[in-house]
N, C-alpha and C positions, 0 to 999 in steps of 0.2 A: 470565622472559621478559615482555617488555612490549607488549602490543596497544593501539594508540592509532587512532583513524579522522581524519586530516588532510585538509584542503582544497588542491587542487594547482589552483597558478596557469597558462594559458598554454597549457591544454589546447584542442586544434581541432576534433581528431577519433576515432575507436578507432584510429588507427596510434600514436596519440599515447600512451594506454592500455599498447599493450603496450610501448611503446621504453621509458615511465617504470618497469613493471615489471621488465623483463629489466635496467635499470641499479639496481633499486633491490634484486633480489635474488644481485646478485653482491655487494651492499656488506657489507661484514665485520659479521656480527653477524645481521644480517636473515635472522631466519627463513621468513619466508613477506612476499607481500606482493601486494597486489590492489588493483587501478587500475580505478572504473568513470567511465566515459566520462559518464554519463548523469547523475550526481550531481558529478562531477568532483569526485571523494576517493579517497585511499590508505587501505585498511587496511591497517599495519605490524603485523608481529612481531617485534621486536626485543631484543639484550642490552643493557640500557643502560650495561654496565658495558665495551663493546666499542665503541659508539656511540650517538650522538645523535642528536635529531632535527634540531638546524643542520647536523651531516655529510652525512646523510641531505638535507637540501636543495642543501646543495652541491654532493652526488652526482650531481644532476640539473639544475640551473642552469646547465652548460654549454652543453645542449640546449637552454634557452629558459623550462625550468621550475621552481617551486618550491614547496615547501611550505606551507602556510602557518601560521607557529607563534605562536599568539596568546601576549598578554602572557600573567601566570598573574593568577590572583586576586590574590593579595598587589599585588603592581605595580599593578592598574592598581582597589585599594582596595575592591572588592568582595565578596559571601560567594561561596562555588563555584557556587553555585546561581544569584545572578544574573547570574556571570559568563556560563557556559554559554550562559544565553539572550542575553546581549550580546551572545558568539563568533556563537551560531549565529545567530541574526536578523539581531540590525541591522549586525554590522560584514560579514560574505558580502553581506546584503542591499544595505548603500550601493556596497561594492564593485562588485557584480553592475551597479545602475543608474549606476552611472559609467561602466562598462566600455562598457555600453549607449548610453550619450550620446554617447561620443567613437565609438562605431561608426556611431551616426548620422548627428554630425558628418560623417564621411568620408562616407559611404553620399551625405548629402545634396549636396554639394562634385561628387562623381565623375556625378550621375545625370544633369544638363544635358549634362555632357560627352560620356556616352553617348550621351544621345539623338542629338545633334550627330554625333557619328559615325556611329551607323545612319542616322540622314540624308544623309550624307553618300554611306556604302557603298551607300542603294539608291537615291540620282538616279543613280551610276553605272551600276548593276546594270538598273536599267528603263530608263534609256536605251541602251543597248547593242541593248533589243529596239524602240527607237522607242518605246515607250510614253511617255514624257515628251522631252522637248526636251535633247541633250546641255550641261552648262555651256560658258560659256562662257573662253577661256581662262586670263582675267585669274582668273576668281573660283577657279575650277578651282589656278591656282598656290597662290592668299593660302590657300585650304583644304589641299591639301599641305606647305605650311609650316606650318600651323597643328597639324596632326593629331598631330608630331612633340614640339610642346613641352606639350599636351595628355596624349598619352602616357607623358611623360614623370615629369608632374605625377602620373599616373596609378599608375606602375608603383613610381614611390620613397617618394609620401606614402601612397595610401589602400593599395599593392602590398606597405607595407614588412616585411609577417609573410611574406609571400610569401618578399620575398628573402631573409631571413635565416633562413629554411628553405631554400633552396638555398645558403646558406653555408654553416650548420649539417651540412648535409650531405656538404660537397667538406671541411669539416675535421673532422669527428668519423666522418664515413659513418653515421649514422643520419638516416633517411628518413622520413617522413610525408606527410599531405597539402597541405600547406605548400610541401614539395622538392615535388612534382609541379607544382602551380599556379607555384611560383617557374621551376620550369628552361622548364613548359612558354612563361610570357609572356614570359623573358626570350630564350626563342629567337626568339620572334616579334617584341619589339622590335630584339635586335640586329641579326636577317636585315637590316631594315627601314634601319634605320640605315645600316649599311654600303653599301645599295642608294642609302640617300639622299646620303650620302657621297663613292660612288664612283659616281656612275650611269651620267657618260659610258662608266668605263674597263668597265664591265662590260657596257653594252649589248650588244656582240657575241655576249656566253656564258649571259646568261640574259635572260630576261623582265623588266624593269627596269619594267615598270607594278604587277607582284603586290609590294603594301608591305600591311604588316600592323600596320601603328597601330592601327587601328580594333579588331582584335583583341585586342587589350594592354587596351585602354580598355575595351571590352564585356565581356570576359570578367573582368577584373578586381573592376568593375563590379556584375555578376552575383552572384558569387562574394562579395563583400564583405553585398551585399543577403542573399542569402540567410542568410550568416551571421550577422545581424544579425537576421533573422526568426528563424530557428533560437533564437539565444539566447534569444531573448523569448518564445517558445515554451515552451521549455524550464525556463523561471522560474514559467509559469502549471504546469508538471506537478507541481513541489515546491509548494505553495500550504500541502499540508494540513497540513506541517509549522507554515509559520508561523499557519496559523490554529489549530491546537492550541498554538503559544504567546503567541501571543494569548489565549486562555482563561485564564491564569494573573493573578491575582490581585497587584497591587502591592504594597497595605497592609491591614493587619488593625487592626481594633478590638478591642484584649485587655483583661483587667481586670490592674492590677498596683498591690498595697498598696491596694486595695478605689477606684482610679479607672480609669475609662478610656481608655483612650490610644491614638492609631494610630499604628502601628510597620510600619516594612519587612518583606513578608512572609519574608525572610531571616534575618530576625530572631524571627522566631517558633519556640519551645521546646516538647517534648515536655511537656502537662502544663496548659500555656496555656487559661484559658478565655476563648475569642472568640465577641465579638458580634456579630451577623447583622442585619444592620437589610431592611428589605424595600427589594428591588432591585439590593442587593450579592451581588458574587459571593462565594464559599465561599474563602477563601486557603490552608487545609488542608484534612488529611485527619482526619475525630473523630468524636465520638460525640455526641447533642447533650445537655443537663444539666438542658436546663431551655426551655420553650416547644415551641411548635411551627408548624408552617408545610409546604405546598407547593414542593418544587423541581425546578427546571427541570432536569434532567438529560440532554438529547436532544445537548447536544454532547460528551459523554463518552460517554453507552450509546447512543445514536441513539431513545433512546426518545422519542417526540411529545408525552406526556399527564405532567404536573410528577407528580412523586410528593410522596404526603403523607408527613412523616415527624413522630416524638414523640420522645419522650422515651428515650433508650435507642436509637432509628436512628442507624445510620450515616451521614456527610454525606461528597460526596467534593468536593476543590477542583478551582475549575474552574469548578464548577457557580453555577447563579443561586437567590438566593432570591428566589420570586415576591410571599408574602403577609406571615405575622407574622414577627415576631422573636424571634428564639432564641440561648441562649449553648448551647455547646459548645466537649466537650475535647479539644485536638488529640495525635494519638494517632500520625501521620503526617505530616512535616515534608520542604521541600527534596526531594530525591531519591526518598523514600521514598514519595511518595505517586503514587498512583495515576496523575492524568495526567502527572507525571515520567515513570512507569515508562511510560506509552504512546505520549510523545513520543520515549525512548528506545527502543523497540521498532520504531517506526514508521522513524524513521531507519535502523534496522540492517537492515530487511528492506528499506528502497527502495535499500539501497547494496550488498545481496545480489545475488548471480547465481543464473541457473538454469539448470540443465543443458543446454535448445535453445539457452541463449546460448555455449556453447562452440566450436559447430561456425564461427559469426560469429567469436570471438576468434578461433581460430585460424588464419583467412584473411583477417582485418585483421592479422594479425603479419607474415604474409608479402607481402601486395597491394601494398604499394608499392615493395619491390624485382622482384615479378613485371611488374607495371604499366611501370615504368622499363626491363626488359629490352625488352618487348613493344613500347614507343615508338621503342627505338632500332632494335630488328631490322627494323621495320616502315617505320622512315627509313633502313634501307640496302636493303630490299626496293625501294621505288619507285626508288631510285638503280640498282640494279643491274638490276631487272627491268624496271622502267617506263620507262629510258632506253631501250630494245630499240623499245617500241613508239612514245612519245609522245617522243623526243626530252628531252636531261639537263636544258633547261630548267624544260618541264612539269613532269616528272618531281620537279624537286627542288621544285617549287612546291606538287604532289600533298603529297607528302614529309612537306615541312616543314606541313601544312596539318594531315596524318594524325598527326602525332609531336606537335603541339600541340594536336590535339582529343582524342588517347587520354589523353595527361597531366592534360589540363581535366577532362574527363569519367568518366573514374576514381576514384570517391571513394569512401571507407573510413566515409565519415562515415553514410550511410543504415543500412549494417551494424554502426554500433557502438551509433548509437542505437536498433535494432530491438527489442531487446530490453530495455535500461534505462530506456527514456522508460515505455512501457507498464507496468512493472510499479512503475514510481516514482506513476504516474496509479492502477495498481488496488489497489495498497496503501493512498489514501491515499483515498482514495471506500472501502476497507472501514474505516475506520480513524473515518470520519464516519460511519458506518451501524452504528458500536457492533463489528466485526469486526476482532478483532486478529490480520496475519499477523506469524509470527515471523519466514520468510525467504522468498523466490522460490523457492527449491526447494520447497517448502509447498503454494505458489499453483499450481507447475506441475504438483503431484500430485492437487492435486484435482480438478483436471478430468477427471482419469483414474479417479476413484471410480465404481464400481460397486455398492458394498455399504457402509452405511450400519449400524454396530451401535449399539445404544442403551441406555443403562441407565434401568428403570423409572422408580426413583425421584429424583423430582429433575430428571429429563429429558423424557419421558413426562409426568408426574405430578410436584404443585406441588412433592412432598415434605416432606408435612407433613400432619395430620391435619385432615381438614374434614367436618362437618356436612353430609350428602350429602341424605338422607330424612329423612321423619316418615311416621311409621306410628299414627295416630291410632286407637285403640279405644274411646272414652270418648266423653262430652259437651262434654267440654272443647274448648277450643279449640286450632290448634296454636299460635299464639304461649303460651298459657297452658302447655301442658306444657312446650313448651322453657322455659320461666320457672320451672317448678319443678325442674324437671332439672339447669339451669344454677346455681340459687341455692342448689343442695345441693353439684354440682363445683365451684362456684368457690373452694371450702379445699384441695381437690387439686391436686397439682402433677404430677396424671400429662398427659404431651399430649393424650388423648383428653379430658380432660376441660377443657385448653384448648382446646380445640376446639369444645366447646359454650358454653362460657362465651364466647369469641369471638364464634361466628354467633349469639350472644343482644345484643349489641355491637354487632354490626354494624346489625342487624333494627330496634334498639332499643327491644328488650325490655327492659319492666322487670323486676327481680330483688328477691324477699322475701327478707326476714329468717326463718334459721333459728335452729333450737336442739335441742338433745340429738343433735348432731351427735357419729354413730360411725361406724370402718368396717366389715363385716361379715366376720368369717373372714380379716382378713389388711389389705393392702393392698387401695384401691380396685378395681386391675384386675391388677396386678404377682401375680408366682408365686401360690400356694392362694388369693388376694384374689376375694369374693364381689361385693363391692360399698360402697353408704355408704346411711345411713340418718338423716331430719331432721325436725325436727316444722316445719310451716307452717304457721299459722291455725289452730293443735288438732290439725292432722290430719297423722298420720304418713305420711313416705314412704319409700319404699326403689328406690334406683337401682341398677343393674348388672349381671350377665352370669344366664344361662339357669340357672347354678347356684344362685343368690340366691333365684331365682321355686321354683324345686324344694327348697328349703330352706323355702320360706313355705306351700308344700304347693299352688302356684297352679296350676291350667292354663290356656291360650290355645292358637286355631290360629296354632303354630309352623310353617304353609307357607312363608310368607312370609318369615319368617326364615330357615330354610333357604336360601330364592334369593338373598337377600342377601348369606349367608355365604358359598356357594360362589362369589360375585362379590369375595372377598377385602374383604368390609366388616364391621366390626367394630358388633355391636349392643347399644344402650344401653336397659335396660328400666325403664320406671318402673311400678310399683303402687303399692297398699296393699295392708294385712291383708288386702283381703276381694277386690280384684281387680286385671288388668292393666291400665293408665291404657291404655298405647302403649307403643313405642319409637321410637328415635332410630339412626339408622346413620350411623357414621363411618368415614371410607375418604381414602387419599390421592387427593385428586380431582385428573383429567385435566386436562391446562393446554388451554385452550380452542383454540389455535392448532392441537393434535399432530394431530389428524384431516387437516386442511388441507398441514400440512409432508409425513405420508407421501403422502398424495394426490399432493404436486406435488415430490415426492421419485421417485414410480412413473412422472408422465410425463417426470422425464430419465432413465428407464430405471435408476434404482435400486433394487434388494432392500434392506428394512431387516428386520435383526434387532433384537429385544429380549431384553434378557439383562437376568436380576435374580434373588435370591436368594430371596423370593416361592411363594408354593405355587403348582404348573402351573395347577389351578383358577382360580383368582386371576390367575396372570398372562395366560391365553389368554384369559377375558373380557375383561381392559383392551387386547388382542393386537384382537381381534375389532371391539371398538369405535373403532378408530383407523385398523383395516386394514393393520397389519402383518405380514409375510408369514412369515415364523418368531418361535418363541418356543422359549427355554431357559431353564428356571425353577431353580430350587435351587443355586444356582451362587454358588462362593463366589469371590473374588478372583483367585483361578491357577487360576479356572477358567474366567473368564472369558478370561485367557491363551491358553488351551489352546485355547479355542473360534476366537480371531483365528486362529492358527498355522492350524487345520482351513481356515478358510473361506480363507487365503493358501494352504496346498499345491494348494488345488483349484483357483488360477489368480484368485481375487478381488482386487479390489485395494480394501482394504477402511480406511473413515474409521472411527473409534469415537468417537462423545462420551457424555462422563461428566462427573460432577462434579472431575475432576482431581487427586481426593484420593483415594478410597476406590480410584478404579479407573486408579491412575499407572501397575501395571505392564502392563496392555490397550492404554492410551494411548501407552505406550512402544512397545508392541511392533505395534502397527499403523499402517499406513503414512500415514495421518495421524491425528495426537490432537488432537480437539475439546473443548476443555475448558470449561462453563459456567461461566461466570462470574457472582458476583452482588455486589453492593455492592463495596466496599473490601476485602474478605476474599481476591477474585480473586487469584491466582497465574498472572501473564500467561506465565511463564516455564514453566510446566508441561507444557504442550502445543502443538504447531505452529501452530493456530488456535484463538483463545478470542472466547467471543458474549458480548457483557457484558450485564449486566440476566438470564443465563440464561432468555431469549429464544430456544426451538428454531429459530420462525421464519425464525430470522438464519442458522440452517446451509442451508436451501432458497438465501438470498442470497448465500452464502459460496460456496456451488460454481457457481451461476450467475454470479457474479461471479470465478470463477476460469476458468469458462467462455469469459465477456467476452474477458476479459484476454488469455488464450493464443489465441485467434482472432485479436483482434489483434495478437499478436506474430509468428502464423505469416503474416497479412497485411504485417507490414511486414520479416520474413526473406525474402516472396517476390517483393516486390517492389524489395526491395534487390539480391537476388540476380537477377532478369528485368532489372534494370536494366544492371547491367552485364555481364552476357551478354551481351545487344544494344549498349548503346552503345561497347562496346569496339572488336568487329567493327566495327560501321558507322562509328567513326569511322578507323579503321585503316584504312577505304576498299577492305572484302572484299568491298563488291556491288558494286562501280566495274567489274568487267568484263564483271558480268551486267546492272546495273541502271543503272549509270553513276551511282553515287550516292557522294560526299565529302561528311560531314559539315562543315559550317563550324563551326570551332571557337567560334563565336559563341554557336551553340545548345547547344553542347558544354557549354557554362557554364552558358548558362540551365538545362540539361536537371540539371545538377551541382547547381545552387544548389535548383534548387527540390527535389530527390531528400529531400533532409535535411529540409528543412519539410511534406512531402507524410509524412515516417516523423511525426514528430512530431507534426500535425494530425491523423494519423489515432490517436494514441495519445490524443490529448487528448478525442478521442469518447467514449472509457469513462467518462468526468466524467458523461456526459449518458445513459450508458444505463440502462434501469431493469433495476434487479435485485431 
């Protein structure tokens, strides 16, 4: 079975959505098939051995639409890689501002002519009450001949989707927003016509002054306007897309047969050492070989401050180099690499649905056959009922006014973008702040989080051994002890004693030369291992755990270590023969944000657990210091399983971030998995949402920006849905016998046109909110 995600040309509105689906999953072979309105793409499932994807567009070209099935690579000379961003960028992109121009085009053509006709309609209308001076006759004719070929221009050039949605309709009977706008102006021009036509013979039987030009032209008008905002709208919601392929890198400067050369970065091979000159961006994904430098990385991880990288870091493409220059080996090519995989994730979650969008689908599937009943019932209501009291003239004037304001006013289009404008805008604002969601059902469940699980290490804490204390007993100084502590571990290769040797690095601390370097009892720290032992300047020393000292026959007040220990911090001891210098405590230290994130994790009413395998000691300290509200210590992999399942039967509806390795089946089994991410190594597919940089931080912004998002989706479902509640009735002309109120199908339009740009400006606010 073959899943492909296609571009569908021709689309208006959600009516439009479901008619392309219900024809494309009756077509022979098609497995499943999903139409969103907001991205306007098909994802197919299809046999290919049953069908195609040109069948597949001819299946639905009858209706007005199609596919769109780009050349392949081969054809049009390209590698896959550049093709992709050819399809996806610039050939949608020019498309889109063509489509755009010639909407203009008309838009600009049809808006004198409106204005001219609302000029027209209200000298009539205020002169009626004396407020202005009635025309006079002459001018009065030249204007009702005029109105006629104006409308006309109206309803076949800038009207023309219009009508061929009400063709489309009388010979296939599939309906949209299109059929409604087409039947409703074309009632209104033909009434008008035939009035103008026959006027003498009819004056007897109806009211031969009610013509409805002006209504053909305004609402038309309207209708085309707004749609033309809408699209434009709609192009700023996808943005993020093409600015993450913008990031992408053209050409590389690789070494081949010991010269230089720049090559297409399509063209670049696992294996490749490329150069990095300062101010270029990164074209792959590698390791670097040789130099080093700061780089910009804030439009991949959203991080703000360049990271320094050396010798052995990872580089990911994309990214900028700010200072020196360095070659490195690409490790990750084309697809494979990192912002690849995020512009592919980002795409699939903005063309995702989410579940609140169902209830919309499935009353955009049926609205515009309910809509078209309610127009016609509602023009034999005034006929039959309203000839009783106001006489068949009025009556049909009512009628005809109510049967073309319901059909104007009617639109499917506010409810189909309610939902995919918004989550096209909040995926793409997480996606620039370093958060990757996989799908809208994701986004929609995080707002609904309550409980917050976390794993220690790695999450909590850097995940990694750091230099925490100095515990000085001697005359020395502390740089001086870390100096000799460090110059004795740095032959070890256990992490504690990278650890020291590091924060001696960092400090920049200088480090002596040793000699009669042994280890004591074993390994440095590893199973029975005592310790190591070096001569410095003549004078012996011996580094390592409480056992070493009690072997040299030493004593010290061990208070102090004690508190250490029971704080899950590993103590590092230096003597001599004759006494204890000090010690050094190493601990996986607390990432400086985590205090801050449960803090503002507690005021959106979240419980966070921490789950880690950790002695309880150890973990309720680091629990304590952070203000985390439960802790479960000892806990191994399926146990932490067990613990999701618990805190779900008791009604929680619980997030878990981990590192997406160790803890995949927690992350599986909870109802959403946060997975940290860090460099190149990230597995975006792992988890529902992933924080890049493994930046805790980003999960406080991940739910408050899932927050954002579904606020505003329930804002523009309610007021999609308040819309036409109201404007149904009222243009149906249901308060005319309490209030004496007929919508003018004029407004009807305006009220139409602007429904759709009002759902979509308000999606485009989450661009701008802070999270």
């Amino acid at each position: 079975m073959h899943t492909q995600t296609y571009k569908v040309k021709g689309m208006h509105c959600a009516s439009c959505s479901s008619v392309i689906e219900k024809v494309l999953k009756k077509a022979d072979g098609v497995q499943s098939a999903e139409v969103n309105y907001g991205t306007e793409k098909a994802r197919i499932s299809f046999d290919p051995s049953k069908m195609n994807v040109h069948d597949l567009s001819k299946s639905i070209e009858p209706l007005g639409y199609s596919l769109e099935v780009p050349m392949s690579a081969e054809e049009m000379g390209m590698s896959a890689d550049e093709h992709a961003t050819h399809v996806g960028l610039n050939q949608s992109k020019k498309e889109k501002f063509a489509e755009l121009e010639d909407m203009w085009t008309k838009v600009l053509s049809a808006i004198p002519i409106a204005i001219f006709a609302v000029v027209v309609m209200s000298w009539e209308i205020l002169a009626k009450y004396n407020i202005v001076p009635p025309m006079n006759y002459v001018l009065e004719e030249f204007f009702h001949h005029l109105l006629p070929i104006f409308a006309t221009y109206i309803l076949f050039v800038v009207g023309k989707p219009y009508l061929l949605g009400f063709y489309r309709f009388l010979r296939y009977g599939k309906a949209n927003m299109d059929t409604l706008i087409g039947i409703g102006t074309v009632a209104a021009f033909l009434y008008s016509f035939v009035v103008s036509a026959f006027e003498e013979v009819l004056r007897p039987f109806i009211n031969v002054e009610y013509q409805y030009y002006d209504v053909t032209i305004v609402v038309i008008t309207f209708i085309a306007l707004g749609k033309y905002l809408e699209a434009r709208s709609k192009i700023k919601t996808g943005d993020a897309i093409e600015k993450l392929l913008n990031l992408q890198a053209k050409i590389a400067l690789v070494i081949r047969d010991g010269k230089e050369i720049e090559i297409s970065v399509n063209d670049v091979t696992h294996g490749d050492l490329i150069i990095v000159k300062p101010g270029a961006k990164i074209p792959v994904d590698g390791i670097i070989t040789e130099g080093s430098s700061f780089i910009d990385e804030s439009m991949v991880t959203g991080e703000p401050m360049p990271a320094q990288k050396k010798v052995g870091d990872s580089v990911v493409s994309g990214t900028i180099n700010t200072t020196g220059s360095f070659t490195f080996k690409a490790t990750k090519v084309g697809s494979e690499t990192l912002l690849s995989q995020i512009i592919k994730m980002v795409e699939e979650a903005q063309g995702s649905k989410a579940p609140i969008q169902a209830l919309a689908d499935k009353i955009s599937a049926i609205f515009v056959p309910i809509v078209l009943i309610i127009a016609f019932l509602t023009l034999g209501t005034w006929l039959v009922v309203g000839s009783q009291y106001l006489g068949f003239s009025q009556a049909l004037s009512f009628g005809l006014v109510s049967f073309v304001g319901i059909l104007v006013i009617a639109c499917p289009c506010a409810l189909g973008l309610a939902t995919p404008t918004a989550i096209i805008v909040g995926v793409g604002k997480g996606a620039k702040e370093g958060i990757l969601i996989k799908d809208a059902a994701t986004l929609e469940k995080l707002h609904k989080v309550n409980t917050v699980v976390v794993d220690k290490t790695g999450t909590i804490t850097k995940g990694r051994p750091t230099l925490v204390d100095i515990q000085n007993l001697s005359n020395l100084k502390d740089d001086e002890l870390v100096s000799i502590i460090a110059s004795l571990e740095r032959k070890s290769e256990h992490p504690i004693a990278h650890a020291i040797v590091d924060y001696a690095r960092e400090k920049n601390i200088l480090l002596s030369e040793t000699s009669e370097f042994s280890a004591r009892g074993g390994s440095a720290f590893g199973g029975e291992g005592r310790g190591i032992s070096g001569t410095i300047k003549d004078i012996e020393y011996f580094v390592g755990n409480a056992k070493l000292i009690s072997d040299l026959n030493l004593s010290f007040d061990s208070s102090k270590l004690h508190t250490f220990t029971s704080q899950g911090k590993t103590p590092v001891i230096l003597a001599t023969k004759e006494k204890v210098l000090g010690f050094v405590m190493v601990s996986d230290k607390i990432k400086q944000e985590s205090k801050q994130v449960v803090s503002d994790l507690h005021k959106l009413g979240i419980k966070v657990v921490m789950l880690t395998g950790d002695d309880e000691n150890a973990a309720k300290y680091i629990a304590s210091l952070v203000g985390i509200d439960d802790v479960v210590a000892h806990v191994l992999p399926q146990d932490k399983l067990e613990k999701i399942k618990t805190l779900q039967s008791a009604g929680r509806i619980v997030a878990m971030a981990g590192d997406g390795v160790n803890d995949a089946p927690a992350l599986a089994q909870s109802d959403v998995g946060i997975a940290m991410g860090t460099g190149t190594d990230v597995a975006i597919e792992s988890a529902g949402i992933t924080l890049l940089g493994g930046d805790i931080s980003k999960l406080v912004k991940a739910i408050r920006l899932s927050k954002i998002t579904m606020k505003g989706i329930k804002q523009n479902l309610f007021w999609a849905f308040a819309y036409n509640i109201i404007g149904i009735p009222l243009a149906a002309g249901v308060f005319y016998p309490i209030f004496g109120w007929v919508l003018n199908p004029i407004f009807a339009g305006f009220a139409m046109a602007m429904s759709s740009v009002s759902v979509v400006s308000n999606s485009l606010r989450i661009k701008v909110k802070k999270i």
